[in-house]
DOZATOR-47183 format. One line per field, with one value per residue (C-alpha): residue in three letters; chain; x, y, z. Coordinates in Angstrom, 2 decimals. Layout:
REM DOZATOR-47183
res ALA:...
chain A:...
X X:...
Y Y:...
Z Z:...
***
This chain:
REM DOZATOR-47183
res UNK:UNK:UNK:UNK:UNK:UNK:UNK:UNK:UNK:UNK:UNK:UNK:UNK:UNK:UNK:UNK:UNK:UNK:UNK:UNK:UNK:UNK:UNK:UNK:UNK:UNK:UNK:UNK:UNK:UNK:UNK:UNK:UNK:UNK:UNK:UNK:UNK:UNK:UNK:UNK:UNK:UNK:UNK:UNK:UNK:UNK:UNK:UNK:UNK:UNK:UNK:UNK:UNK:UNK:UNK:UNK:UNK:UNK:UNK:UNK:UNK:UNK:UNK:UNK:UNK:UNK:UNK:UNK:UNK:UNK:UNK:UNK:UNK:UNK:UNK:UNK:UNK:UNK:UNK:UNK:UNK:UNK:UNK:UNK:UNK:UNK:UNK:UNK:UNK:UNK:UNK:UNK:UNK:UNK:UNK:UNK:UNK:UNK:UNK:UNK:UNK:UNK:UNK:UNK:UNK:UNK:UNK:UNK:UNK:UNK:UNK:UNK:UNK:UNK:UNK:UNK:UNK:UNK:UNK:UNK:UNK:UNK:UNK:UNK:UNK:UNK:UNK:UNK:UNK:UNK:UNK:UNK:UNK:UNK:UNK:UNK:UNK:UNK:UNK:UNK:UNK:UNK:UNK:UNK:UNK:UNK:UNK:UNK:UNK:UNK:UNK:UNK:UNK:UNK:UNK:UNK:UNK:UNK:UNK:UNK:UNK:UNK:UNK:UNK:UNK:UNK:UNK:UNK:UNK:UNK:UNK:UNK:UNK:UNK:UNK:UNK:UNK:UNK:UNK:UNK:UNK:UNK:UNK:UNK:UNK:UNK:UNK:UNK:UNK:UNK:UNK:UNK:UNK:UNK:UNK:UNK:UNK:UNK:UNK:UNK:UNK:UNK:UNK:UNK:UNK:UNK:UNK:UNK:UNK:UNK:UNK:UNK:UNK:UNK:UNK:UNK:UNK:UNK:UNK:UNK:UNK:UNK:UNK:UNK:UNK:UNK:UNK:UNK:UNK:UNK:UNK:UNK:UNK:UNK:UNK:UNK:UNK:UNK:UNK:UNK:UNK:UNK:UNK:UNK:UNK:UNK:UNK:UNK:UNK:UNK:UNK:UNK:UNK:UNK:UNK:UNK:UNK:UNK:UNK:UNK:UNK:UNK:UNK:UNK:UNK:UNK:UNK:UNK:UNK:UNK:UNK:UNK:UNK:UNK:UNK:UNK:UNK:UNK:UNK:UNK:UNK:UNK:UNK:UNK:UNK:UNK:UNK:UNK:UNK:UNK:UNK:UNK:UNK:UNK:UNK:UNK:UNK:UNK:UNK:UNK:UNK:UNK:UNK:UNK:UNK:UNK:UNK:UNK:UNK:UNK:UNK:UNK:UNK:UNK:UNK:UNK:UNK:UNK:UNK:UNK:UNK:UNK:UNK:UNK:UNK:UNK:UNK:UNK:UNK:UNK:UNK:UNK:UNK:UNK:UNK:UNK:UNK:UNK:UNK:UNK:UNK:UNK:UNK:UNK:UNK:UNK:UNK:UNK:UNK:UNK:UNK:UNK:UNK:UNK:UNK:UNK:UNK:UNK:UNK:UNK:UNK:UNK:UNK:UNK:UNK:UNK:UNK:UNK:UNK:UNK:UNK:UNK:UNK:UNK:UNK:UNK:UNK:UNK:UNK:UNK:UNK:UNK:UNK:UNK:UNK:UNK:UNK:UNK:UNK:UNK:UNK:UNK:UNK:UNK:UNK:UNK:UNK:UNK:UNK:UNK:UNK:UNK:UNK:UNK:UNK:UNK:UNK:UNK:UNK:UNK:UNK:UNK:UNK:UNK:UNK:UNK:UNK:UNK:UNK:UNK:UNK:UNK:UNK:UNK:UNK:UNK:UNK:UNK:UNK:UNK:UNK:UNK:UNK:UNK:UNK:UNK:UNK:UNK:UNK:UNK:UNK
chain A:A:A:A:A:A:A:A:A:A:A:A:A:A:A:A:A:A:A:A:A:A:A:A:A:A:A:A:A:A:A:A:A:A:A:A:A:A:A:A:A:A:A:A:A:A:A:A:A:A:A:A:A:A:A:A:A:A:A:A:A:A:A:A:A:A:A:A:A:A:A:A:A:A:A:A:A:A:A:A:A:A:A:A:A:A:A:A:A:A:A:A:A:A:A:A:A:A:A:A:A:A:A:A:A:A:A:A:A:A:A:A:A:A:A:A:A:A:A:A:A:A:A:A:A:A:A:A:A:A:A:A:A:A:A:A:A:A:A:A:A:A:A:A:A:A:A:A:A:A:A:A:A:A:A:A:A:A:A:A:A:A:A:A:A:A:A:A:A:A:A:A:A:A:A:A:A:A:A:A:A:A:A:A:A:A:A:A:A:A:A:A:A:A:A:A:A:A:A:A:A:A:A:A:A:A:A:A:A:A:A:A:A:A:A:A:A:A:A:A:A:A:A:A:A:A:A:A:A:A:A:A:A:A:A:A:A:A:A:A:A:A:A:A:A:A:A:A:A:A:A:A:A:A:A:A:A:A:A:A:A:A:A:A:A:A:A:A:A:A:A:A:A:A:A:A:A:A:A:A:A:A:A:A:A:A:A:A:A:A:A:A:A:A:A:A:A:A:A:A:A:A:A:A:A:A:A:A:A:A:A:A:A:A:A:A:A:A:A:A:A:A:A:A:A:A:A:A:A:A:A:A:A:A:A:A:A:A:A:A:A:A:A:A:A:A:A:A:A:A:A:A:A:A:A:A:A:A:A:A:A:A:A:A:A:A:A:A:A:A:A:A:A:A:A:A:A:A:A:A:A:A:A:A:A:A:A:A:A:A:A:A:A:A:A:A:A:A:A:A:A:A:A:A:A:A:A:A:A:A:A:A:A:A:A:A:A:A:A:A:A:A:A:A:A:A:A:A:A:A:A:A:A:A:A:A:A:A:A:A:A
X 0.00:1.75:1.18:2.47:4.27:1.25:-0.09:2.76:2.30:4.07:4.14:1.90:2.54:0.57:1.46:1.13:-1.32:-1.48:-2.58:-1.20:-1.33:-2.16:-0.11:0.31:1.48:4.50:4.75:6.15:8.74:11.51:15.60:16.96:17.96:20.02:20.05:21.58:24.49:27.87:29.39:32.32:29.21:27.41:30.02:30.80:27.40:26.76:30.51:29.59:25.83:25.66:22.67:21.49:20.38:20.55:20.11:20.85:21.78:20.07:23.23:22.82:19.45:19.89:17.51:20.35:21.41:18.48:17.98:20.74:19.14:15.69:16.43:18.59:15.89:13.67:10.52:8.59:10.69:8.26:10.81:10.69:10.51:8.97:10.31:6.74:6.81:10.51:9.33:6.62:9.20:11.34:8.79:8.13:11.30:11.66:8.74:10.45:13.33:11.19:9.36:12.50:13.24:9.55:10.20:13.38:12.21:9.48:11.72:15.32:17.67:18.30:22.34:22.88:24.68:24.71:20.90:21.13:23.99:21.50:18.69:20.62:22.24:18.80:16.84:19.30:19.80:15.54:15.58:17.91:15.52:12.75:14.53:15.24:12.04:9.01:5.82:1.97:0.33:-2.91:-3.79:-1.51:0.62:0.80:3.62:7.34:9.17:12.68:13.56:16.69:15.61:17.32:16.72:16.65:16.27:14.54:14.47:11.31:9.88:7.08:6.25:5.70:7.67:6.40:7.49:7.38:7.27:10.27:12.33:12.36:11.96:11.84:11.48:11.25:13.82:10.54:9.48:13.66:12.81:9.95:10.48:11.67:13.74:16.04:13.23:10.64:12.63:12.68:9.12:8.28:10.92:9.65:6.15:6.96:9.50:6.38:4.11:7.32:7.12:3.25:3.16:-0.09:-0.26:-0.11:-2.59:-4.79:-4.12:-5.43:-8.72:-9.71:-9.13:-5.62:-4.88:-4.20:-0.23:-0.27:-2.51:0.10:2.39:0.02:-1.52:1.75:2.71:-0.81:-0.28:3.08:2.45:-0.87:-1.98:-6.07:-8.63:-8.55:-5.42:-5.87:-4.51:-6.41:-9.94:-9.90:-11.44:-8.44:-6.97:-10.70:-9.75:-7.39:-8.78:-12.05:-13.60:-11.87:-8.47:-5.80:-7.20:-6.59:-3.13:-2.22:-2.92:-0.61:2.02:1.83:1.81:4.16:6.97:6.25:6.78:10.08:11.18:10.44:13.72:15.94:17.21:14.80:11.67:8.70:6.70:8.39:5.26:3.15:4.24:4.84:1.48:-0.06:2.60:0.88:-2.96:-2.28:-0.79:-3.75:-6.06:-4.55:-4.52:-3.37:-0.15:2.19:3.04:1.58:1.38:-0.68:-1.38:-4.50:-5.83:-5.29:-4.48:-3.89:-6.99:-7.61:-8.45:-5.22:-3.15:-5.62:-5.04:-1.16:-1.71:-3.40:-0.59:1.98:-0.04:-0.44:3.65:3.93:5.16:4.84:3.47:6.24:5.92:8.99:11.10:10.49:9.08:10.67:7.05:6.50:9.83:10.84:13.72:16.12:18.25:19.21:16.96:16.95:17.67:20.46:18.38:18.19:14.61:12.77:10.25:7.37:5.78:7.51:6.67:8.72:7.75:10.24:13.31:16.03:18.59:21.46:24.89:23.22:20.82:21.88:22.06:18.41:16.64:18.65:16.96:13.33:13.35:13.30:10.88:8.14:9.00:8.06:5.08:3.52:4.01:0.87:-1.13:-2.33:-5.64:-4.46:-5.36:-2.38:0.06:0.76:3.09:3.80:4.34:8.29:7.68:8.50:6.39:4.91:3.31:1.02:2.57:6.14:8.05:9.13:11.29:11.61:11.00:14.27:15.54:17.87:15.47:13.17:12.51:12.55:9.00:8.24:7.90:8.18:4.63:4.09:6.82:5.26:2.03:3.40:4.79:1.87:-0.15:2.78:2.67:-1.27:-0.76:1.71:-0.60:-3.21:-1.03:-0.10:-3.67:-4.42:-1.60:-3.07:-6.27:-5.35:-3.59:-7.38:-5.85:-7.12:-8.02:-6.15:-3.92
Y 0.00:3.05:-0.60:-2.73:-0.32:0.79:-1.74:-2.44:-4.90:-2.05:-2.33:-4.61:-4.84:-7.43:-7.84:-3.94:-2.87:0.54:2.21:4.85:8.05:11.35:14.60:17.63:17.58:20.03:21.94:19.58:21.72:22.32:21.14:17.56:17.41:15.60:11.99:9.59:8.89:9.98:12.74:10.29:7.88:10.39:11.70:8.25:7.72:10.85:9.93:6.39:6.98:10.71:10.96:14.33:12.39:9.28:6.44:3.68:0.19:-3.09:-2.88:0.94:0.26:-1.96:-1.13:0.36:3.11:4.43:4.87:7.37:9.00:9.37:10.18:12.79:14.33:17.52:16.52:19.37:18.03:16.90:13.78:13.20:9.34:8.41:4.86:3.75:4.24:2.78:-0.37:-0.68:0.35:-2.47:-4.91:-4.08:-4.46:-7.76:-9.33:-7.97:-9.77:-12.28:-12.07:-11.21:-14.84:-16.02:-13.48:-14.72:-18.32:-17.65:-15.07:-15.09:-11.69:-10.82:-11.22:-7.91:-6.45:-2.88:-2.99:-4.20:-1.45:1.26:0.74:0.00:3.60:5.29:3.93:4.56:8.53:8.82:6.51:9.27:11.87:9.83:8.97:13.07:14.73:14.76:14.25:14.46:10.81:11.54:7.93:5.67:6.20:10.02:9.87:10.36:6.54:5.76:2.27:0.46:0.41:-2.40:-2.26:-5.70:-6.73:-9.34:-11.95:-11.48:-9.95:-8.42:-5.05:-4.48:-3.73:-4.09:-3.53:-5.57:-3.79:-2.78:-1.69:-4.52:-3.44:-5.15:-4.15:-6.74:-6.72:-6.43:-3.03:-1.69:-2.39:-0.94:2.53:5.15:6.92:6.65:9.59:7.26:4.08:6.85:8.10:3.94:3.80:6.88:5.16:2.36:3.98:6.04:2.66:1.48:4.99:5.37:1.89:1.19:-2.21:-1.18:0.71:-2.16:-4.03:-1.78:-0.94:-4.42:-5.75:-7.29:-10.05:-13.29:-13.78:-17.58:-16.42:-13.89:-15.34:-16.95:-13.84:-11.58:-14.30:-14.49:-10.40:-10.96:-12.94:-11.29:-14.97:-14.68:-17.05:-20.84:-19.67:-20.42:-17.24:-14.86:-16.57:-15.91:-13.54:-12.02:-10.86:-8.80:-7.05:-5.57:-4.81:-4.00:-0.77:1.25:0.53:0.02:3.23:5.19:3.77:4.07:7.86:7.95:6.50:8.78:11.76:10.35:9.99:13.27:14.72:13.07:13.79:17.53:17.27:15.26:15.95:13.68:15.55:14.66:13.72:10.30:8.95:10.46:9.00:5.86:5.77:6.90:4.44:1.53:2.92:3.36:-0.16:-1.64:0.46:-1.09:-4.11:-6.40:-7.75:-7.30:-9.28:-6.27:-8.56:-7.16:-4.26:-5.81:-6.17:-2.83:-0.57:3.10:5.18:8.25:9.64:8.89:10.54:14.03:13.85:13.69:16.62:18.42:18.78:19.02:22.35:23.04:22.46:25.20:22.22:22.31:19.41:18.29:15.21:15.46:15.75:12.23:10.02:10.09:9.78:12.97:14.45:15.68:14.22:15.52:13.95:14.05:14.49:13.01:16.21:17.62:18.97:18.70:17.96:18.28:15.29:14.11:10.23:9.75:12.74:15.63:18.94:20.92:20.79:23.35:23.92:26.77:26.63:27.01:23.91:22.03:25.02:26.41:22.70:21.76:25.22:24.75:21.07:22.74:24.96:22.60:20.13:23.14:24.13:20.49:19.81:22.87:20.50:23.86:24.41:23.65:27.34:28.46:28.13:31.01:32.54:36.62:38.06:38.05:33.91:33.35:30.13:31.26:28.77:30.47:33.75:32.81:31.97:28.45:28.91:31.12:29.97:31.43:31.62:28.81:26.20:26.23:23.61:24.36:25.67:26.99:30.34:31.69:31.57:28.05:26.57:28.55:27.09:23.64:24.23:25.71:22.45:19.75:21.48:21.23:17.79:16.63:18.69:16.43:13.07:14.60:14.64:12.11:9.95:11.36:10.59:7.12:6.57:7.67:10.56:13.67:16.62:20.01:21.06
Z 0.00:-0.95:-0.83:1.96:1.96:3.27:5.24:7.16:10.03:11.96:15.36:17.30:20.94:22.86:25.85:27.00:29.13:29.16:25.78:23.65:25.43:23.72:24.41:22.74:19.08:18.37:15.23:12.21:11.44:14.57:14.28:15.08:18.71:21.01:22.04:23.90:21.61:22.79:20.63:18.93:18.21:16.82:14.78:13.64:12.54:10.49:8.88:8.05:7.07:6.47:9.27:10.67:13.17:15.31:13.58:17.01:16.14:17.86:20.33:21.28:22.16:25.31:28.28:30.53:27.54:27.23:30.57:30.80:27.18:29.30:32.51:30.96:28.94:29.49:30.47:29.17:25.63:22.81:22.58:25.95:26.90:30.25:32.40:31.37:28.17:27.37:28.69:25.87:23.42:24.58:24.64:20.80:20.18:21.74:20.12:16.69:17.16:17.77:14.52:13.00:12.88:11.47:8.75:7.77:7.60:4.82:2.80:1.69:2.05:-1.49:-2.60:-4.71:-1.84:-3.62:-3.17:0.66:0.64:-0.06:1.16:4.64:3.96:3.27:5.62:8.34:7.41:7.54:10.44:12.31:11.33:13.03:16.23:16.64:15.47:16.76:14.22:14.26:14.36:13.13:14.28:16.52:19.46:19.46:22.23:20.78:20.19:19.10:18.07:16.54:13.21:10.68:7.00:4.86:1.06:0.53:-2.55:-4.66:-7.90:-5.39:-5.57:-2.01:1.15:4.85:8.23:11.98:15.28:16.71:14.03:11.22:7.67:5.03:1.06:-1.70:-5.02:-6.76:-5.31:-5.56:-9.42:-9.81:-8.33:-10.62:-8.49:-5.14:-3.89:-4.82:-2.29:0.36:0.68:0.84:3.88:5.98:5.24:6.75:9.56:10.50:11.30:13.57:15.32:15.53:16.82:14.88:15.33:18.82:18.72:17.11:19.72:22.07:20.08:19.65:22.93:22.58:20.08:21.27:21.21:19.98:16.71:16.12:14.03:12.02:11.04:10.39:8.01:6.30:6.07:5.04:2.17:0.99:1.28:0.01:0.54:1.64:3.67:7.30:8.13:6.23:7.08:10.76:12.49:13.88:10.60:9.58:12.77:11.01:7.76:9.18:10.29:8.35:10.43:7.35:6.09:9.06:9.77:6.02:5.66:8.99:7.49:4.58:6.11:8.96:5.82:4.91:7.85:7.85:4.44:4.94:6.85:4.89:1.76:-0.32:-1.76:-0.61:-3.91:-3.83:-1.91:-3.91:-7.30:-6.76:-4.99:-7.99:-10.58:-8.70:-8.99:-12.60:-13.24:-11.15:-13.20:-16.46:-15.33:-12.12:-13.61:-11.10:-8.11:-5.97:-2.72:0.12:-2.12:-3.87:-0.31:0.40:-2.80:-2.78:-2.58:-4.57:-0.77:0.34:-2.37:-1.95:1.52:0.99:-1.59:0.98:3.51:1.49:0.37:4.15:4.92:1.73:-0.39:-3.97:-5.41:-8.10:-9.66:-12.01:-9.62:-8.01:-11.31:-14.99:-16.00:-15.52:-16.43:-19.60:-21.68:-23.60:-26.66:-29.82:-32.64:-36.07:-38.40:-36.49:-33.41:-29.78:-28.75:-25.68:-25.30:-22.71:-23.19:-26.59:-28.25:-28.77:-27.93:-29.78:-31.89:-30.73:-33.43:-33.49:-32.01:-28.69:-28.81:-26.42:-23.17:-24.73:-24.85:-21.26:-19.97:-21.48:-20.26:-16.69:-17.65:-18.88:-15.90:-13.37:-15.58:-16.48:-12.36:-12.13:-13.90:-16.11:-18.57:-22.40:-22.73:-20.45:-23.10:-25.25:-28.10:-28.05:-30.97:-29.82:-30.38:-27.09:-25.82:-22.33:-19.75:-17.48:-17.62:-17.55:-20.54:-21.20:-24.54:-27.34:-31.27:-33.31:-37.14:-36.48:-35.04:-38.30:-40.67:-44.45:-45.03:-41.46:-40.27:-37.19:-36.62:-37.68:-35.92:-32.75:-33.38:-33.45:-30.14:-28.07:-30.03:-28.47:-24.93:-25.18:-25.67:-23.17:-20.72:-21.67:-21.29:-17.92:-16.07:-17.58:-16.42:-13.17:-13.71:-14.68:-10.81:-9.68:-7.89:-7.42:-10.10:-10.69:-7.88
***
């Protein structure tokens, strides 16, 4: 969900007695702070890993440590951890461990180890962000958690990633090849960090009057594997508990804006969510080829992907789809009759010719990118009479002597532009509309 990486079986706690408990939610934005790291650890860290933050290993995270990092905290602190609430934190992250090992009976770590390399080295810079910034749950354990998060590949043509309480996540080969971009890997890893740190399943727990321990494993492996129907798992009443009454969606548009939250302060845009949330509604749309896992359970909602639109418009974040997908993105290469064009889907937009081609197409490739991402009307592309191609008001490119064909004119050659742009507008929201996301932004 972005898929599984939406419906993460985050963080279910069992054995804790006392439920989540509310306080007040701090602004989103605010600077990294302290934590219980030593300064040469820290340092070491941000060296190896390049964290802002404090990205704690399994070791760092034993009971006495973090005594010292919350007894030594400001209790008025938005990140302040109470005695109480550390020992639900380390019960999650015993019964991950646990799980750990079911996990890694049923699935196989993948051998590329420059995948397991990366996503070990992303996940533990956004990790450090989460175990140093507070964040709004809209649903789940409101209270500030830090956990030893670990980052695995696992062998698969899946497209689907998932999480376990306490730290444990997991992403399949499948998913690592289907994302367009490194933003789009990140925005499914602060998804799934933000389930660990909300402690949804947790919260689940709590809401539906605890799940029996002994049926747990059963059903994390029937979620797991998106197992449907005959499965022994996935027909017991304990598992509709957790896709009923509207709980995945509640926990899922957590999640989402959880990661945002979190990428707003790393230096990964935001939009990855976003885009590969809508790559997977389109390729459902067109038709259920893909090995999508626990995401035909649970697919990505139009509602989800306005809702993520609508705080990223809150936070003041432009909504920029080119940035994070090559869908959406512009190309530019070399054309057939001694041009560089600039193309969207396949068809090119304009041939730039002249001994400045290549700066001019490179320029107006930006340009079109920034002006596409507005989602305009196909009346907000224009031509002055100084043939200069505007978008909106602002000018994308200008039509000169040396980028006409024999035959054109100015004019014509201006009119096949603004006709191109129309139509890559068009392919745009329509690519949009295909993900069942939302309308104009």
């Amino acid at each position: 969900m972005i898929g599984a990486l939406l419906f993460t079986v985050a963080s279910l706690q069992v054995k804790n007695t006392s439920g989540p408990v509310s306080q007040s939610q701090a602004p989103i934005a605010g600077s990294a702070q302290t934590t219980g790291l030593t300064p040469d650890k820290a340092a070491a860290l941000e060296a190896a890993i390049e964290l802002p933050s404090d990205g704690l290993t399994p070791a760092e995270m034993k009971e006495e440590h973090w005594s010292d990092s919350v007894s030594n905290r400001d209790p008025n602190s938005p990140l302040y951890i109470t005695p109480a609430h550390w020992k639900e934190i380390l019960s999650d992250i015993k019964l991950g461990d646990e799980y750990a090992k079911e996990v890694m009976k049923e699935y196989k770590p993948s051998t590329n180890k420059a995948d397991q390399e990366k996503v070990q080295k992303m996940g533990m810079y956004l990790a450090g962000i989460a175990n140093t910034t507070h964040r709004i749950a809209l649903w789940g354990d409101k209270r500030f958690s830090k956990f030893p998060y670990t980052f695995t590949v696992l062998k698969g043509s899946d497209v689907n990633a998932f999480s376990i309480f306490g730290g444990h996540v997991y992403v399949f080969e499948g998913l690592l090849k289907y994302a367009e971009t490194n933003d789009e890997i990140a925005g499914t890893l602060a998804h799934e960090i933000s389930h660990i740190a909300f402690r949804h399943l947790a919260t689940l727990d709590q809401e539906q009057n605890r799940l029996n321990v002994l049926t747990l494993p059963l059903i994390l492996i029937g979620i797991l594997t998106g197992a449907g129907g005959g499965g022994a798992f996935m027909t017991g009443s304990l598992l509709n508990q957790a896709f009923g009454s509207g709980w995945s969606q509640k926990a899922e548009t957590a999640a989402d804006f959880g990661g945002l939250q979190i990428l707003e302060h790393s230096k990964y845009p935001p939009d990855g969510i976003l885009t590969l949330m809508e790559h997977l509604g389109r390729d459902e749309r067109l038709g259920p080829t893909l090995k999508l896992g626990i995401f035909r359970t649970h697919p990505p909602s139009p509602q989800r992907a306005q809702a993520l639109i609508s705080e990223m418009k809150a936070a003041g974040i432009p909504v920029r789809r080119s940035i994070s997908s090559t869908t959406f993105r512009t190309v530019v290469k070399p054309g057939e009759t001694s041009s560089v064009d600039v193309s969207f889907q396949g068809n090119v937009l304009f041939e730039f010719r002249g001994d400045n081609a290549v700066n001019r197409a490179e320029t107006a490739s930006k340009f079109i990118d920034d002006f596409l991402d507005t989602m305009p009307d196909l009346t907000a592309v224009t031509a002055g009479s100084d043939h200069i191609i505007d978008g909106a008001g602002q000018p994308l490119f200008q039509v000169t002597q040396a980028d006409l064909q024999s035959g054109q004119t100015l004019d014509s050659a201006s009119q096949l532009a603004i006709k191109a742009l129309q139509n890559a507008i068009y392919r745009y929201r329509y690519l949009v509309y295909l993900s069942d996301g939302p309308g104009p932004n």
